[in-house]
C-alpha positions as CSV (number, residue, x, y, z in Angstrom):
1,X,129.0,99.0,81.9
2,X,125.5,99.3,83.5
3,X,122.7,99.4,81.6
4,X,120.1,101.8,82.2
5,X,116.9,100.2,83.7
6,X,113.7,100.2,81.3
7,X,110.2,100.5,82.7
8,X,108.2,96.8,80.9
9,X,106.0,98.1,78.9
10,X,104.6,94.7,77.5
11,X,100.7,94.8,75.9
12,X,101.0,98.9,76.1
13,X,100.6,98.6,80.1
14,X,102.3,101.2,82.1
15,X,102.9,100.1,85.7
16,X,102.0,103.1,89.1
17,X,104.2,101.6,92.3
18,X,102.1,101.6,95.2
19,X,103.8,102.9,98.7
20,X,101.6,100.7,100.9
21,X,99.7,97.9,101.3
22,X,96.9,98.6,103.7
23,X,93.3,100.2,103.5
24,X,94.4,103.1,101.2
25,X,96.4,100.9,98.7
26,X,93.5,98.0,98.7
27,X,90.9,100.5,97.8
28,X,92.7,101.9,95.3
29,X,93.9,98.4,93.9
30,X,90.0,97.6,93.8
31,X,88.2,100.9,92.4
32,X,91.2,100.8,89.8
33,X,91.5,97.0,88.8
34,X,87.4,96.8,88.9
35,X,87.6,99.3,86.1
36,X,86.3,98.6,82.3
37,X,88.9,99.5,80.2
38,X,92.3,99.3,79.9
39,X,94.3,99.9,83.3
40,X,98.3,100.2,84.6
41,X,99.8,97.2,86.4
42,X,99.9,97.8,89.7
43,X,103.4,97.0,92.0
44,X,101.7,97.1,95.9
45,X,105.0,97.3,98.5
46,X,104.7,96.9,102.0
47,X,106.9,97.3,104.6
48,X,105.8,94.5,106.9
49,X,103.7,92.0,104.4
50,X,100.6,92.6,105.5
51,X,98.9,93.3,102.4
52,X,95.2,93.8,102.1
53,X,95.2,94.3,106.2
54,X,97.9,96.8,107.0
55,X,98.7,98.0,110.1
56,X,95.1,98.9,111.1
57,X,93.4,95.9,110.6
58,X,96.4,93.2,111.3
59,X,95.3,93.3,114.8
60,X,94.6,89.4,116.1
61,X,92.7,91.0,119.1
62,X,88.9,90.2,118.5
63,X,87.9,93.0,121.0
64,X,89.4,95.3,118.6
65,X,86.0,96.8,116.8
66,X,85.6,99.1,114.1
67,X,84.3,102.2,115.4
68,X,81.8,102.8,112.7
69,X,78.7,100.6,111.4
70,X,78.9,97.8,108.9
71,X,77.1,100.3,106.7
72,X,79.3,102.8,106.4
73,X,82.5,100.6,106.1
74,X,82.2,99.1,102.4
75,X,85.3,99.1,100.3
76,X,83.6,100.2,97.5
77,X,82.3,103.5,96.4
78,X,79.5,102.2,94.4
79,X,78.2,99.2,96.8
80,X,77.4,100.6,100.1
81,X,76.2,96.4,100.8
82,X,79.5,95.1,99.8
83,X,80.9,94.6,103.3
84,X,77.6,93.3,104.3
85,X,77.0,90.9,101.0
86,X,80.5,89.8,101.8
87,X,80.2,89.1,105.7
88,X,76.8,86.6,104.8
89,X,79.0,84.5,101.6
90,X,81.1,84.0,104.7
91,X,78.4,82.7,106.8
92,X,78.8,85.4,109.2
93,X,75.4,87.3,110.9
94,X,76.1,91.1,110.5
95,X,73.6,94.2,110.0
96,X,74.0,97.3,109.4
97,X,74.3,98.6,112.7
98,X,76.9,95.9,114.1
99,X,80.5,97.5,115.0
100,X,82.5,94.5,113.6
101,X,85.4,93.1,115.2
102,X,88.8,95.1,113.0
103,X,90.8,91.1,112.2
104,X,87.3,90.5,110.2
105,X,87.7,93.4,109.0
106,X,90.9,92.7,107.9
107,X,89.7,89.5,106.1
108,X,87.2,91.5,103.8
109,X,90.2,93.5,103.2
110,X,92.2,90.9,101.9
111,X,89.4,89.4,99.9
112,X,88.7,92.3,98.2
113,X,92.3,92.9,96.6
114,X,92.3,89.3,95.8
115,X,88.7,89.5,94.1
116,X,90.2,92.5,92.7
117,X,93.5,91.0,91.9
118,X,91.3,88.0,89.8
119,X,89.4,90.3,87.7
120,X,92.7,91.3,86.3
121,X,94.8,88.6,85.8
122,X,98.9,90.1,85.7
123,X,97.8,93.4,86.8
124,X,98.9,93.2,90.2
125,X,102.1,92.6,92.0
126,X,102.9,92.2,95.9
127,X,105.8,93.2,97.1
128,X,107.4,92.9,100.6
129,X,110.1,96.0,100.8
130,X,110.7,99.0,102.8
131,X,111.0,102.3,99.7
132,X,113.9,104.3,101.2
133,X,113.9,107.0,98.2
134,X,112.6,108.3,94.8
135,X,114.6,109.7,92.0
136,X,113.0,111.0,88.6
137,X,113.8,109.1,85.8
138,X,114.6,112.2,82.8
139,X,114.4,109.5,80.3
140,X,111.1,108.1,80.6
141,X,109.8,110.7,82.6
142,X,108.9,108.4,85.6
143,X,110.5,107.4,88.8
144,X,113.1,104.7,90.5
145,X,112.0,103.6,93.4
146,X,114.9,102.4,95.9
147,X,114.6,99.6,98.4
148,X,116.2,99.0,101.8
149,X,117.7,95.2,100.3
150,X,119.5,97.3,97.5
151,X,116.9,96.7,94.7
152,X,115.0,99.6,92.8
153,X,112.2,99.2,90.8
154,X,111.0,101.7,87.9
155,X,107.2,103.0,88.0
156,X,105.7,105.5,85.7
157,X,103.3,106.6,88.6
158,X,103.8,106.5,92.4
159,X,101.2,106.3,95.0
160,X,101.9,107.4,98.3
161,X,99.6,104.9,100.4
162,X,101.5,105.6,103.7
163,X,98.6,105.4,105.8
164,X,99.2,106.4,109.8
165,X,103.0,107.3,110.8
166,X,104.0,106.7,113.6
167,X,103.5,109.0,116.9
168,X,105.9,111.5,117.4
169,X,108.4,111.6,120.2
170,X,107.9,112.2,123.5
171,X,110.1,114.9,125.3
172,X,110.6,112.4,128.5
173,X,111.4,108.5,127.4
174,X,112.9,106.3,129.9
175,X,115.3,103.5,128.8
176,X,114.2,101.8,125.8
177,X,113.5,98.3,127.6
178,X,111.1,99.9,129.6
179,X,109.5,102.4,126.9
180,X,107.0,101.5,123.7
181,X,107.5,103.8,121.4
182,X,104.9,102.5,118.8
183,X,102.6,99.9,119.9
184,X,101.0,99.1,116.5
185,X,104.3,98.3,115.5
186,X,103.9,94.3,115.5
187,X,104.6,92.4,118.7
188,X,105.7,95.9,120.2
189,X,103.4,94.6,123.0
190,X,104.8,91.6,123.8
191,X,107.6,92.8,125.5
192,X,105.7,93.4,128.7
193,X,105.9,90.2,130.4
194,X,104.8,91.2,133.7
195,X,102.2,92.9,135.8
196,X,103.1,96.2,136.6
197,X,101.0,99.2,136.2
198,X,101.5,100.6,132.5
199,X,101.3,104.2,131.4
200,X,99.9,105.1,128.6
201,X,101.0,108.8,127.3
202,X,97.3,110.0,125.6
203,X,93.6,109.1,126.1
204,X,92.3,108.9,122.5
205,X,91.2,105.9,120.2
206,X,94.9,104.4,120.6
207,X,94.3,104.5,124.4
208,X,91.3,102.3,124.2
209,X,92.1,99.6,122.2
210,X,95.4,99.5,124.3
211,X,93.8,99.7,127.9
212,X,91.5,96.8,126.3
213,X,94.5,94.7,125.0
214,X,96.6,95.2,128.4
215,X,93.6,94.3,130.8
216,X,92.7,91.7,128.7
217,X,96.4,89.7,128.9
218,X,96.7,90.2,132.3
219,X,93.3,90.2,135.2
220,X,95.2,92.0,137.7
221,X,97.0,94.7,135.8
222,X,96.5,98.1,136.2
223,X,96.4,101.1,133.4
224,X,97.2,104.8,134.2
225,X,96.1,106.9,131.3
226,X,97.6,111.1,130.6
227,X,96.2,113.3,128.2
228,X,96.4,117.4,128.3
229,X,92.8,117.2,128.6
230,X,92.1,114.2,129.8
231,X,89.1,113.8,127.6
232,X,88.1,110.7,126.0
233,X,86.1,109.0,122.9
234,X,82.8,109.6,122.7
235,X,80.5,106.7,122.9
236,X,78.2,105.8,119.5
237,X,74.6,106.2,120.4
238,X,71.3,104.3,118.3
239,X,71.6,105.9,114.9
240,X,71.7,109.2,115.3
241,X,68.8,111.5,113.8
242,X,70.4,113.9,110.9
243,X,68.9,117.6,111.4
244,X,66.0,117.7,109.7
245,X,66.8,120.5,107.3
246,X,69.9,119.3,106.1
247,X,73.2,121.2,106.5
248,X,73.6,124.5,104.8
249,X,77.0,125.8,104.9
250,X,78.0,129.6,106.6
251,X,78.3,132.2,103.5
252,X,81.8,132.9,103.3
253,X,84.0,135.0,104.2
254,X,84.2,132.5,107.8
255,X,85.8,133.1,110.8
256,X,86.2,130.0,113.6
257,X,84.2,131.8,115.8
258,X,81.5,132.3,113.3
259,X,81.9,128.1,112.8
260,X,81.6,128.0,116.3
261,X,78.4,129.9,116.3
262,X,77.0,128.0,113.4
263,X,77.5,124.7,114.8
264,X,75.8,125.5,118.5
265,X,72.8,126.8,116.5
266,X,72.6,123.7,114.3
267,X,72.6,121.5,116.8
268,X,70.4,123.2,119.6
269,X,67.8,123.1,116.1
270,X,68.2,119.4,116.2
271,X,66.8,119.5,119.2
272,X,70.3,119.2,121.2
273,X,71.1,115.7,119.3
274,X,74.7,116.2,118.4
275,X,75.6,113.0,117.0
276,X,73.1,113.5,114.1
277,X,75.0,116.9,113.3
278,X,78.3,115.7,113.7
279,X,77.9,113.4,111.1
280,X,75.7,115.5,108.9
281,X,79.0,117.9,108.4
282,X,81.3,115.5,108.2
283,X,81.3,115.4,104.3
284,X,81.6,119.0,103.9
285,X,84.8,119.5,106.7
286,X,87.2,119.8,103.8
287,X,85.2,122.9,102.8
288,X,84.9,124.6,105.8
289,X,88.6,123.6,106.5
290,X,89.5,125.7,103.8
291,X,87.9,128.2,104.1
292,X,89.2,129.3,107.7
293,X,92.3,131.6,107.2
294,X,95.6,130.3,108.6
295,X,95.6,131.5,111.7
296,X,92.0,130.0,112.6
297,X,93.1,126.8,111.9
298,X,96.0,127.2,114.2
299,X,93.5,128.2,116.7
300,X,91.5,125.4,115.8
301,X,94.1,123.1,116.3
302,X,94.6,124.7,119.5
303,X,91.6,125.2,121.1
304,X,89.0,123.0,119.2
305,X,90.5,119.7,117.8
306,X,90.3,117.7,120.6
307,X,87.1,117.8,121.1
308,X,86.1,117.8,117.7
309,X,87.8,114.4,117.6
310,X,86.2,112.9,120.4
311,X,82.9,114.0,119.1
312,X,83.7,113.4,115.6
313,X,85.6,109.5,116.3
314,X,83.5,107.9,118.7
315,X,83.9,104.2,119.9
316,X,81.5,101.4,120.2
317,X,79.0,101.0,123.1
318,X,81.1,97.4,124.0
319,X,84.2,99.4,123.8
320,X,82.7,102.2,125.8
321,X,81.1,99.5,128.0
322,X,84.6,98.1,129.2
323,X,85.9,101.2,129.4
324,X,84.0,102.0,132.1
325,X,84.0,98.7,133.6
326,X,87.8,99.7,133.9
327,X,87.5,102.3,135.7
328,X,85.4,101.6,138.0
329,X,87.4,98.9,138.8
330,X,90.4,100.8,139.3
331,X,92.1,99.2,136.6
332,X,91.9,102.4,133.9
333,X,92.8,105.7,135.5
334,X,92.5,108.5,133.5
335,X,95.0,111.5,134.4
336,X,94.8,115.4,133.3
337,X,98.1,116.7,133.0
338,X,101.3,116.5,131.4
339,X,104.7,114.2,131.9
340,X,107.2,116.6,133.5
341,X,109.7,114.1,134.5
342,X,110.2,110.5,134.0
343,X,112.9,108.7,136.5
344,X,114.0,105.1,137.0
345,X,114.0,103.9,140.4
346,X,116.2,101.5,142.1
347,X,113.7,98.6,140.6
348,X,114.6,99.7,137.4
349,X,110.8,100.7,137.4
350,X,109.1,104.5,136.4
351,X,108.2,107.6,138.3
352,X,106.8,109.3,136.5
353,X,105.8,112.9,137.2
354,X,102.8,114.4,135.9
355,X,101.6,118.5,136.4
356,X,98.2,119.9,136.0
357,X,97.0,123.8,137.5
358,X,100.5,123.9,139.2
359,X,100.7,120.5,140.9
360,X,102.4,117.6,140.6
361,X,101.3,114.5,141.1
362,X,103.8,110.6,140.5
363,X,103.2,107.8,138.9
364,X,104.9,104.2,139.3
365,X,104.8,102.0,136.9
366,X,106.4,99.5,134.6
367,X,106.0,100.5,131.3
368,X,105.6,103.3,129.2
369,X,103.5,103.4,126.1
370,X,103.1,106.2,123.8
371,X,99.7,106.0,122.4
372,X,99.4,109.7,121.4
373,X,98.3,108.4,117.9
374,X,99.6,109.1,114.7
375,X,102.2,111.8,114.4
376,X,101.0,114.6,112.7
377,X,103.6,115.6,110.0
378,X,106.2,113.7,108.0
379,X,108.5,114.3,110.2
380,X,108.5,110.4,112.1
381,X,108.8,109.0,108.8
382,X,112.4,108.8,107.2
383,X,110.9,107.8,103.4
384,X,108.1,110.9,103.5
385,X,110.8,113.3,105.3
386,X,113.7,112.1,102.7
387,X,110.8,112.9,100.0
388,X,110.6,116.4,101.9
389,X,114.7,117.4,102.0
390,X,114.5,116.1,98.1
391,X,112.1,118.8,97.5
392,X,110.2,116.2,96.0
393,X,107.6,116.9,98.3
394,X,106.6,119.4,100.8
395,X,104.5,119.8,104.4
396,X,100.8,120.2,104.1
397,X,99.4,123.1,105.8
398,X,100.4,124.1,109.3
399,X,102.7,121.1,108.6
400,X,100.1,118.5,108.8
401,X,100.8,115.8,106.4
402,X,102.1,116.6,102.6
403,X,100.8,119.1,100.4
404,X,98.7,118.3,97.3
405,X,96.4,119.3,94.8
406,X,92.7,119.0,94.9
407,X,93.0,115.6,93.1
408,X,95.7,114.4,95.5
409,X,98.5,115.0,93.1
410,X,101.6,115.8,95.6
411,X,103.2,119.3,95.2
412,X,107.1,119.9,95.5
413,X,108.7,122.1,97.1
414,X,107.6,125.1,94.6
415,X,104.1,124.3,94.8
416,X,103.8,122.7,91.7
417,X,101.6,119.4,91.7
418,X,102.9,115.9,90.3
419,X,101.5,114.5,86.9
420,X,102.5,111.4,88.2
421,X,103.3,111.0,92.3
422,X,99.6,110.9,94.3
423,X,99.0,110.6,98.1
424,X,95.4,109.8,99.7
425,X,94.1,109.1,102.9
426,X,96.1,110.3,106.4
427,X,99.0,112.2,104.0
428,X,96.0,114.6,103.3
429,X,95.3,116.0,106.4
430,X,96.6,119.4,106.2
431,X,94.4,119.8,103.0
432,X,91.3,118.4,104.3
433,X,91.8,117.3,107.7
434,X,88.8,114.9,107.7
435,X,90.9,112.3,105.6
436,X,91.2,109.2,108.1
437,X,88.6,106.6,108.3
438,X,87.6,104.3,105.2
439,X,84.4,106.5,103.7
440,X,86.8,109.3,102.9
441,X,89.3,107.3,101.9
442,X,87.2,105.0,99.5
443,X,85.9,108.3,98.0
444,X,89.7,109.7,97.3
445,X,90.3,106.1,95.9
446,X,87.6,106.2,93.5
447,X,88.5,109.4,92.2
448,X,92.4,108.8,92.0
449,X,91.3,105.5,90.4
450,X,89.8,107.6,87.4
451,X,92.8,109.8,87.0
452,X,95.4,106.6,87.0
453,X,93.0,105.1,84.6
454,X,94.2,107.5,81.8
455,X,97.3,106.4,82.2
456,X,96.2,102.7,81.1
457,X,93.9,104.7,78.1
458,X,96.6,106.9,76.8
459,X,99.5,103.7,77.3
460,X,96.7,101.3,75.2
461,X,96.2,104.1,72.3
462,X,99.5,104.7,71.9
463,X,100.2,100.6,71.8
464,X,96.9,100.7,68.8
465,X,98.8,103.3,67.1
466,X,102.2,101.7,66.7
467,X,100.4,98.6,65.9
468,X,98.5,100.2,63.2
469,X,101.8,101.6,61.7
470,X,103.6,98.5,61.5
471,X,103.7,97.1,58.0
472,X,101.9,93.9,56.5
């Protein structure tokens, strides 16, 4: 007979499984386990072992940079030096205003789960694993999670620190030796050993760090870029001056093109300094995301998000610098357009065809990279869409990521928000939309922290009580 697994329950400690192990899981790890008070154990798994780093910052290329300041890149909530206190104990000159390469990035990372991990001896638990499913556990009132090797582990809380998925499929893939399907999968670059011209499929933050990667391994190779609108990142200027009488929200009821309105207004009151605005709203685009009514958002997603996003995600002035030392070398071409077709030829090479205003133009090249960025539902991921056919979970809005609560408590497929299964960071797009880089998600880690932390409270009074009742 098999006996029914029990969730350890040792010293009154619950225990909340962590989906995860990158930038969303460390922050929470850290605002969590840097708590006073009694806390859950924490069980971190990660697909590939790279705990503390994840995919993001795993990167070994030193011309990788952050594309925000030092300042705004702290791990902590509370600390806006920590980053900066940490990069000096290392030895390392940094301000403020330095774009720091992402592999050091990664380091501080890493440090701060382990700092974390040491101000709580036993509370933390790294795991290397690949979750395939949930189940609810009608005994305890929990969840099993099941592994790819065959094991399953009990939680009474899960966190969904999935970060990025992958990018979404492309309609026209040539054969798989000569197509990368997800280049921050790792080594998924290694496989082009030569130096023909590579296509990369978008011309977003995924495109530079690529084009900068490729050019860097080879002087003579050539990158061919293709993007609906062909626009790219915005370069970071000198800190940029915030509009001097703050932001004050449109009254709602809101349409987009009263948004639109509003924002050309506040800007050409700055004096025409965008950058300053840009980042002055940034805090409040959960707001104004919902207040826009379904079908503005659409639109928005249509019409606007692009170049909010190259506006809103900008790159570093080295980044921009090479950039454009790329293309005026001929060595990054940027293309408007759209893949129509994609042959092989008899060099086992591409053409690939590309339209734009009813013309075609071809392409040859080696390789094909889709750098189209992080796919935009849960839909590329076979753990987030099995959560999603469970009824577990369900889309976010407009299909963006999964649906949740205020608090980030997932909702099933009724609506109905989780006690005990979170999600913060990417998963939350749909619901806020601005969800991606490390101040939003530090901000959703603090605040999930203080919600898991009643599970530790409730677990510990519950443990006093018993303990009281237990005869001398």
């Amino acid at each position: 007979m098999t006996l029914p697994h029990r969730v350890d329950r040792s010293e009154g400690k619950p225990l909340v499984a962590v989906v995860g192990g990158g930038a969303s899981a460390t922050l929470l790890a850290a605002h969590l386990l840097r708590r006073a008070g009694a806390v859950p154990r924490l069980l971190l798994i990660d697909r590939d072992g790279l705990h503390g780093r994840g995919q993001a910052y795993s990167t070994q290329d030193s011309n990788h940079l952050l594309n925000a300041r030092a300042a705004n890149m702290s791990g902590v909530q509370d600390d806006p030096g920590h980053l900066l206190d940490w990069t000096c104990s290392q030895g390392i000159e940094a301000s403020g205003e330095d774009f720091l390469p992402r592999p050091l990035y990664g380091r501080y990372l890493r440090n701060l789960l382990d700092a974390s991990a040491r101000a709580r001896p036993g509370h933390l638990t790294e795991l290397t694993g690949t979750v395939l499913a949930l189940e609810a556990e009608p005994l305890t009132g929990g969840w099993k999670l099941h592994l790819a090797d065959g094991t399953s582990h009990l939680a009474d809380a899960v966190v969904l620190a999935v970060g990025n998925q992958a990018p979404s499929r492309l309609l026209w893939q040539p054969p798989a030796h000569r197509y990368i399907a997800d280049p921050w999968r790792r080594g998924a670059l290694d496989v082009i050993d030569d130096d023909a011209p590579v296509l990369i499929v978008g011309t977003g933050l995924t495109m530079v760090d690529l084009a900068i990667s490729l050019t860097g391994q080879d002087p003579d190779r050539v990158v061919h870029a293709v993007s609906r609108h062909g626009l790219l990142p915005r370069p970071h200027h000198p800190p940029p001056r915030p509009p001097e009488a703050g932001i004050v929200l449109p009254a709602e009821p809101m349409s987009l093109r009263e948004l639109l309105r509003w924002s050309r207004l506040a800007v050409r009151g700055n004096g025409g300094e965008w950058h300053g605005f840009v980042d002055a709203v940034r805090p409040h685009v959960p707001a104004l995301w919902g207040r826009l009514s379904e079908a503005d958002r659409r639109r928005f997603l249509d019409l606007v998000a692009r170049h909010w996003e190259v506006h809103r995600h900008r790159i570093p002035p080295a980044s921009a610098a090479r950039i454009d030392a790329l293309r005026a070398a001929g060595r990054l071409r940027v293309l408007r357009g759209r893949i129509d077709e994609v042959r092989t030829d008899a060099e086992h090479r591409l053409a690939v065809r590309i339209a734009s205003d009813g013309e075609a133009a071809e392409v040859n090249v080696g390789w094909l990279v889709n750098g189209t960025g992080p796919a935009a539902g849960p839909a590329t991921d076979t753990f987030l869409s099995g959560l999603v056919s469970a009824g577990i979970a369900r889309p976010g809005p407009l299909g963006l990521g999964l649906d949740a609560d205020a608090g980030g408590a997932v909702r099933d497929a009724a609506g109905r928000p989780h006690p005990n299964v979170f999600t913060l960071g990417p998963p939350l797009r749909g619901v806020r939309y601005e969800t991606t880089a490390i101040p939003e998600i530090r901000a959703q880690a603090a605040v999930l922290a203080d919600r898991l932390a009643l599970l530790g409270r409730s677990a510990h009074r519950a443990s006093s009580r018993e303990n009281q009742a237990i005869p001398t």
